[in-house]
C-alpha positions as CSV (number, residue, x, y, z in Angstrom):
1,X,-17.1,21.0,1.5
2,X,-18.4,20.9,-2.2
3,X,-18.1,23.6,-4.5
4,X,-21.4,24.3,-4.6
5,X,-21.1,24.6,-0.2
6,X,-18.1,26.8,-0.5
7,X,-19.7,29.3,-2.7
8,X,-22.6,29.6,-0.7
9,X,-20.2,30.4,2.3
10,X,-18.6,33.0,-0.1
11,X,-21.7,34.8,-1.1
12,X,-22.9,35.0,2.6
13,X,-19.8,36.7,3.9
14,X,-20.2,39.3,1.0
15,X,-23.3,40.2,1.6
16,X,-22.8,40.3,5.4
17,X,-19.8,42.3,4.5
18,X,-21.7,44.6,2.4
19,X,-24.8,44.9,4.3
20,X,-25.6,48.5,6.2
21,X,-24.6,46.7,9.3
22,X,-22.2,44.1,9.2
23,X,-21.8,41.8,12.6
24,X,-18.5,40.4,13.5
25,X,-19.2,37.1,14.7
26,X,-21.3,36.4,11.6
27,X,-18.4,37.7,9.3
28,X,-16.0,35.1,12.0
29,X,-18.4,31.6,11.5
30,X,-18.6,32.0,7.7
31,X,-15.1,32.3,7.3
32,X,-14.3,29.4,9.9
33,X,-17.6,27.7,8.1
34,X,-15.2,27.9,4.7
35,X,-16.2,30.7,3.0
36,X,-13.4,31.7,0.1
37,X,-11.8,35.3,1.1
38,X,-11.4,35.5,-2.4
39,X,-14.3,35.0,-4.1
40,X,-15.6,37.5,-6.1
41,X,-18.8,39.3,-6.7
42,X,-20.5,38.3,-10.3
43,X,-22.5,41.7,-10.0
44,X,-19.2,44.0,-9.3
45,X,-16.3,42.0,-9.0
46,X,-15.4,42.5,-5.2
47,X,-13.8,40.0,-2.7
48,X,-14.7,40.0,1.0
49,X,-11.2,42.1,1.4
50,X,-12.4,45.2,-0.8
51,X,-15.8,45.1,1.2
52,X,-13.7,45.4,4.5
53,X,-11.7,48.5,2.8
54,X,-14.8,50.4,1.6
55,X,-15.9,49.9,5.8
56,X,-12.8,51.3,6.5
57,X,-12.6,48.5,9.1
58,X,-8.5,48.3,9.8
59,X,-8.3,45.3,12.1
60,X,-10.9,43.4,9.9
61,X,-8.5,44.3,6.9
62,X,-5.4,43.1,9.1
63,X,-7.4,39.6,9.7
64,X,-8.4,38.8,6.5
65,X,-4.9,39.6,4.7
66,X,-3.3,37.1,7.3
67,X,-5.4,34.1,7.1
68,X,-4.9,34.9,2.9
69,X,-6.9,37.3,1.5
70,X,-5.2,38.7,-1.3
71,X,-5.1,42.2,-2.0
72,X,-3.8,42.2,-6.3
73,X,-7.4,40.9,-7.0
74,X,-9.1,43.6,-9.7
75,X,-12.8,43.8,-9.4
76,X,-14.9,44.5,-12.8
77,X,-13.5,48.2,-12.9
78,X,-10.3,46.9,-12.6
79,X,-9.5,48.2,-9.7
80,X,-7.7,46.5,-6.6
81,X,-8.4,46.7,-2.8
82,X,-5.8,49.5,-2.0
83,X,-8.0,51.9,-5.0
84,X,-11.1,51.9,-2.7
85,X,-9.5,53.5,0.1
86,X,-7.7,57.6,0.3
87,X,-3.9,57.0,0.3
88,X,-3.5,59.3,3.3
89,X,-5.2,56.5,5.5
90,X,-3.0,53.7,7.5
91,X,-5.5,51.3,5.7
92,X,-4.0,51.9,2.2
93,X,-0.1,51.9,3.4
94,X,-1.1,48.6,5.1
95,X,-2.4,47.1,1.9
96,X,0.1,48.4,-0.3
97,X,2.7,46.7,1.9
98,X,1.1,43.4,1.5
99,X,0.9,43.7,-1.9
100,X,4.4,43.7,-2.4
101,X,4.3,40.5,-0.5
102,X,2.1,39.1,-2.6
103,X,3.5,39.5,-6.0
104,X,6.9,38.7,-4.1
105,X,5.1,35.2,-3.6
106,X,3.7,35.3,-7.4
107,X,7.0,36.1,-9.2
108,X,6.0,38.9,-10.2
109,X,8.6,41.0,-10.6
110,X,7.2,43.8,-12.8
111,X,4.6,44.3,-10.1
112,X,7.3,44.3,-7.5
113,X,9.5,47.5,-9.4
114,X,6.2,49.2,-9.7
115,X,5.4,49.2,-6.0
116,X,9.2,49.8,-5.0
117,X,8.8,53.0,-7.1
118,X,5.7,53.7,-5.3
119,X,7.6,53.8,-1.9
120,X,6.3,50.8,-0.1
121,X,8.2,50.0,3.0
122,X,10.3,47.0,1.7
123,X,11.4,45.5,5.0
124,X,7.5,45.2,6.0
125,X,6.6,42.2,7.7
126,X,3.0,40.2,7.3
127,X,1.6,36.3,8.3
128,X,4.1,34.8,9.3
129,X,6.4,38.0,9.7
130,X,7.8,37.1,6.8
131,X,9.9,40.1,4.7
132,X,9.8,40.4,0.9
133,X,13.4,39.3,1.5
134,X,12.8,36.0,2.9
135,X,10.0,35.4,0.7
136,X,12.1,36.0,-2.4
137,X,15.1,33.5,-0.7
138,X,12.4,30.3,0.1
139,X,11.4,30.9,-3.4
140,X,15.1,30.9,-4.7
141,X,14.4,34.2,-6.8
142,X,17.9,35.6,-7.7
143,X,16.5,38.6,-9.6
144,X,14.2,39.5,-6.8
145,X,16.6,39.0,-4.0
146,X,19.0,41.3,-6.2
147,X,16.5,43.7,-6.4
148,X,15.3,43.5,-2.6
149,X,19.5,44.2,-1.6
150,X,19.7,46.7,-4.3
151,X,16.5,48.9,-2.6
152,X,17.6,48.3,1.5
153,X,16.3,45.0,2.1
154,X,17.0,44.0,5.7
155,X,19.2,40.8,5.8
156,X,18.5,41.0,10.0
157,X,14.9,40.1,9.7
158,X,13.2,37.3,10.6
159,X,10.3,34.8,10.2
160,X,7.9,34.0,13.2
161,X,10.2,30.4,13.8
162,X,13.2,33.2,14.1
163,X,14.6,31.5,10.7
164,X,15.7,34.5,8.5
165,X,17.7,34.4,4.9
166,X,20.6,32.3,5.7
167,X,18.6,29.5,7.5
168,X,15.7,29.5,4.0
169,X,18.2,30.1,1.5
170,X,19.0,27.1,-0.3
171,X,20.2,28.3,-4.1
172,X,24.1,29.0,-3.1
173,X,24.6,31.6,-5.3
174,X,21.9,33.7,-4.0
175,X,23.7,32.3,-0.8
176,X,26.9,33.8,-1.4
177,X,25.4,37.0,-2.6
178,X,23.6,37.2,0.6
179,X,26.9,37.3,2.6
180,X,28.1,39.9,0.2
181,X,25.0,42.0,1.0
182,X,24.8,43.3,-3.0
183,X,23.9,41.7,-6.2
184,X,27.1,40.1,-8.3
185,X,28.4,41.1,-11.7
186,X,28.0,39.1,-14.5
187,X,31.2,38.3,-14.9
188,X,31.2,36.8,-11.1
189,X,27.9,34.6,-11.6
190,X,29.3,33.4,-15.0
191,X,32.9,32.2,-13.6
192,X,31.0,31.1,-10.2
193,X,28.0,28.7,-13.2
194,X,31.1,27.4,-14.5
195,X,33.3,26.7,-11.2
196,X,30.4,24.8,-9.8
197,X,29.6,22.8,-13.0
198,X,32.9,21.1,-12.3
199,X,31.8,19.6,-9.0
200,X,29.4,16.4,-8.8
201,X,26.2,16.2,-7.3
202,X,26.6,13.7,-5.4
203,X,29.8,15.6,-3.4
204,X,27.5,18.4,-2.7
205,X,24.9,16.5,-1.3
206,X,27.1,14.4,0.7
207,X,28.7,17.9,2.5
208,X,25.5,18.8,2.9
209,X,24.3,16.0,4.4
210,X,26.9,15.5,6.8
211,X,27.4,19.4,7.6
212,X,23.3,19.1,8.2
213,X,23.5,15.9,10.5
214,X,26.4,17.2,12.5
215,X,24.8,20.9,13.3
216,X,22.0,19.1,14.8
217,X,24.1,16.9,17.2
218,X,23.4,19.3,20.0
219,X,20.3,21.1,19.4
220,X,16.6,19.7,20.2
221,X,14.7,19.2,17.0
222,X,11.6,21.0,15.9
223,X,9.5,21.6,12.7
224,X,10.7,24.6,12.1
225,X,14.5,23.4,11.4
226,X,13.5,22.1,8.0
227,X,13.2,23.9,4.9
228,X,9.6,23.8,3.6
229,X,8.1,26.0,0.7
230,X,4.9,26.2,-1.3
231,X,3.4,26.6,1.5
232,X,-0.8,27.3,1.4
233,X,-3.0,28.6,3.8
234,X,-2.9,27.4,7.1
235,X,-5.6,24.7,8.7
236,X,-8.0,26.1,11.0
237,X,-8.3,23.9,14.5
238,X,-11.6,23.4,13.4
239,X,-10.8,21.3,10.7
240,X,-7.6,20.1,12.9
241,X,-10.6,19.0,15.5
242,X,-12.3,16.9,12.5
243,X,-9.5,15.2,11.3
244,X,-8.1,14.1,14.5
245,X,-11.7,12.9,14.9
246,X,-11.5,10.8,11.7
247,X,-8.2,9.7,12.8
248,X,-9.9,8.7,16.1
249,X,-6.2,9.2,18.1
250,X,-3.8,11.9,19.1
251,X,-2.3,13.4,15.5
252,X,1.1,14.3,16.7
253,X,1.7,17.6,18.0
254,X,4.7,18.3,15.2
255,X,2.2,16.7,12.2
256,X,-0.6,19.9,13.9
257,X,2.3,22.5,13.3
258,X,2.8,21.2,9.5
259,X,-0.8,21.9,8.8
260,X,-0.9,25.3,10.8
261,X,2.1,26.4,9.3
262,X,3.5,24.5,6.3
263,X,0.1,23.2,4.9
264,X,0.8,21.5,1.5
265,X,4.1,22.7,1.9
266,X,7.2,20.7,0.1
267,X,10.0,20.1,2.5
268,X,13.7,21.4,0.7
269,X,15.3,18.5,3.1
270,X,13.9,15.8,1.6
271,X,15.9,12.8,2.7
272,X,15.3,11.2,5.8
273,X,17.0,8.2,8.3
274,X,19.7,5.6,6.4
275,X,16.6,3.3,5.1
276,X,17.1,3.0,1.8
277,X,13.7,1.7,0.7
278,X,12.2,5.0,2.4
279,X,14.8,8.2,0.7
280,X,12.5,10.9,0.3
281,X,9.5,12.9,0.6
282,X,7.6,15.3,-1.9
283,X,5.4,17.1,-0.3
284,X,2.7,16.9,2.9
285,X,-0.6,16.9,1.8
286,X,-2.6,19.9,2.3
287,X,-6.0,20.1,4.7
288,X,-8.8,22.4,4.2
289,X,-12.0,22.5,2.7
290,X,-11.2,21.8,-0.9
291,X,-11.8,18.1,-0.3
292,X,-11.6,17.1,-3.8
293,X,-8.3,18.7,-4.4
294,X,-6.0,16.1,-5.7
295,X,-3.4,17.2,-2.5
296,X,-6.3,17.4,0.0
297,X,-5.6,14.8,2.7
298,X,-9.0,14.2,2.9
299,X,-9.3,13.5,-1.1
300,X,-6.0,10.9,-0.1
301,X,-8.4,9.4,2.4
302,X,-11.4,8.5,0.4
303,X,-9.6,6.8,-2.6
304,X,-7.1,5.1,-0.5
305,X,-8.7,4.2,3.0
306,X,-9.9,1.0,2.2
307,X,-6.3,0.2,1.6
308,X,-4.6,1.7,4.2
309,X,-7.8,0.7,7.2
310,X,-8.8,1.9,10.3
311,X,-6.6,4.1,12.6
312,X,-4.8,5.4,9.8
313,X,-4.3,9.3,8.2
314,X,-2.2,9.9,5.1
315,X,-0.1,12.9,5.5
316,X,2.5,13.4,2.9
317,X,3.3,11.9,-1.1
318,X,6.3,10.1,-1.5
319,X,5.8,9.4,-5.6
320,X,3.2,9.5,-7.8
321,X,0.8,6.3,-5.8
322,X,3.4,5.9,-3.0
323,X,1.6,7.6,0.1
324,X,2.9,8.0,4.0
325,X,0.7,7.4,7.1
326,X,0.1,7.7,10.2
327,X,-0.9,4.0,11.4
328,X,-1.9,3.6,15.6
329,X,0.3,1.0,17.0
330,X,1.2,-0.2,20.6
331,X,-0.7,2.8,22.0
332,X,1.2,5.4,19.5
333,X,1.3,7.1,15.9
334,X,4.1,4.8,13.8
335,X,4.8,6.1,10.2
336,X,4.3,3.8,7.4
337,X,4.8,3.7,3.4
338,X,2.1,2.3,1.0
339,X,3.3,1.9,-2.3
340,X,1.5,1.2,-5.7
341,X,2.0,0.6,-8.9
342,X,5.3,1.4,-11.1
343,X,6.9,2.4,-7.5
344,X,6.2,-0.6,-6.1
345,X,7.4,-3.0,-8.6
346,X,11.3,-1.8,-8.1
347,X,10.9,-3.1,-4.4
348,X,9.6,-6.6,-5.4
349,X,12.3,-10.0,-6.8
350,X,11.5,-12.0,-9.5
351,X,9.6,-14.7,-7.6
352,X,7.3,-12.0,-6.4
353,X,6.8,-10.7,-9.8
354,X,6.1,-13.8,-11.1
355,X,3.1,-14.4,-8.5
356,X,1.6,-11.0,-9.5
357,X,-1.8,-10.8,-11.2
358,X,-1.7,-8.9,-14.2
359,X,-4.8,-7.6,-14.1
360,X,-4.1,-6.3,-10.7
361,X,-1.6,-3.3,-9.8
362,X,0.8,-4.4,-7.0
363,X,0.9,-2.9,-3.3
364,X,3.5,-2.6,-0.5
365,X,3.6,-1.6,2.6
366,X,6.6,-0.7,5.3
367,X,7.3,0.9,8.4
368,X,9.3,4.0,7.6
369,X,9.6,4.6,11.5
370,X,8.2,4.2,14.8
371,X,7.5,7.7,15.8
372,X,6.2,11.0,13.5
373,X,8.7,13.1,15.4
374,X,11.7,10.8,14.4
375,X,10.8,10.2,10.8
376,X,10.7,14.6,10.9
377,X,14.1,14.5,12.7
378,X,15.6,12.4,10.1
379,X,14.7,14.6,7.0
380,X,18.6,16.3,5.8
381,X,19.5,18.2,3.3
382,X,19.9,17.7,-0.4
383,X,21.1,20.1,-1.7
């Protein structure tokens, strides 16, 4: 959808939104149709979420804060969504909750203090059931998980895969202070910097690598095992239904959760398999209706199908030009790696650099794997 589409979308859901009587099933096509939650009004400032507020319509509210309306928007009077409503109402204590998700999310830890002060509940749990807590671990954000321990953060809680803290956490001191349950001194963080400055990289990825691979020995793998932040809105099935119609096959059902639940997400287990030509992964490419964002699998697709062909869908970025896909094989989805460029040149010997054209930047391609599930099973930790 173009710019020019999506603001059209945007502008229709406010004024349904703001109109004296505001239909449902409009408001529910515009927003599947694209429309931006958080577009604002040029004549007042307002997003589609302080509309909702000023209707004093609670589970529209709910709805549009979990598919990513965000309620720290100021309108022209500089006023945010929770301001429009009295504070007495259950409207108000549910926005001011999500707000301290939100800045959680943004880092913002002035923000944060301010609404602790304010009494929010800080073990409140929104999309995705996630906590303050776990959002402040996934984000590796020592002073906000100190400060989230210091006010009664819950270390019990959990997301809606049933990870909590100790499965997202990958910074190990915030990792140790989690066990302890309370922020560290100084002098503790200092002498723990310095003890852990005296042991290699590469040992702590290898005991991390082999304490991942051996936890998994007897356990079914899913999705939701690996560590994957950054995440964006989810996909709709609606625009699941269209790429799967581009792709013209079955997209894998674990490839569906990514985009449901980890769209655009980068995965903290980077590595995958024993390959060496095929080590890593930097993030999956995001799908909505921003099709000219740079990360948008459907941006992927229009400046690299002609190089990839038919029955193919790009769905993750190894390196700058170096792009996996999906390619339909023998009746099923096999993973491959196309890479370009600089990338590309490290994988070639010196009689195939010698045949190159100058004037034309070299391509390979391999098979990473034979199955989308395996190449996800193989991802292991790094850190």
């Amino acid at each position: 959808m173009s710019k020019t589409d999506s603001d059209q979308k945007s502008k229709a859901l406010l004024d349904e939104l703001s109109s004296d009587s505001p239909q449902s099933s409009k408001i529910v096509t515009l927003i599947e149709e694209g429309a931006d939650l958080n577009y604002q009004s040029p004549q007042n400032g307002y997003t589609s979420l302080m509309y909702a507020v000023e209707l004093e319509n609670y589970p529209l509210v709910e709805c549009l804060v979990q598919i990513g309306a965000n309620p720290l928007i100021k309108n022209h009077e500089q006023k945010i969504a929770s301001d429009l409503i009295e504070r007495d109402t259950s409207i108000y204590k549910y926005l001011k909750n999500n707000e301290l998700l939100f800045a959680t999310h943004d880092n913002d830890v002035a923000t944060v203090k301010e609404l602790i002060a304010q009494g929010v509940d800080i073990n409140f749990q929104g999309a995705g059931r996630y906590s303050a807590l776990l959002i402040a671990v996934e984000q590796s954000n020592l002073e906000l998980v100190e400060l989230f321990l210091t006010n009664g953060a819950d270390l019990s809680l959990m997301r809606y895969d049933g990870q909590g803290v100790f499965e997202l956490v990958t910074d190990s001191l915030i990792h140790i202070i989690l066990h302890k349950g309370e922020p560290l001194s100084d002098e503790r963080k200092k002498k723990y910097i310095a003890e852990k400055e005296e042991i290699s990289d590469a040992k702590l990825y290898e005991q991390a690598r082999l304490k991942t691979l051996e936890a998994r020995k007897n356990q079914p793998f899913h999705v939701s095992q690996l560590k994957i932040s950054r995440v964006k809105a989810p996909a709709s099935e609606a625009q699941l239904m269209q790429l799967e119609q581009h792709f013209g096959h079955p997209i894998p059902d674990q490839l569906k959760e990514i985009f449901r639940n980890y769209n655009g997400g980068t995965p903290k287990l980077n590595k995958y398999g024993d390959y060496e030509t095929h080590d890593s992964i930097g993030y999956f490419y995001t799908l909505n209706d921003d099709k000219d964002n740079v990360n948008n699998v459907w941006n992927i697709i229009k400046n690299l199908g002609e190089i990839l062909g038919p029955d193919t869908l790009p769905f993750a970025e190894h390196s700058y030009n170096s792009v996996y896909y999906l390619k339909w094989e023998e009746n099923q989805a096999k993973v491959y790696l196309l890479m370009c460029g600089t990338f590309a040149l490290e994988h070639l010997d010196d009689e195939e650099l010698d045949e190159l054209d100058d004037q034309t930047p070299p391509t390979i391609i391999e098979k990473a794997c034979d199955a989308f599930d395996d190449f996800l099973e193989g991802l292991y930790e790094t850190h």
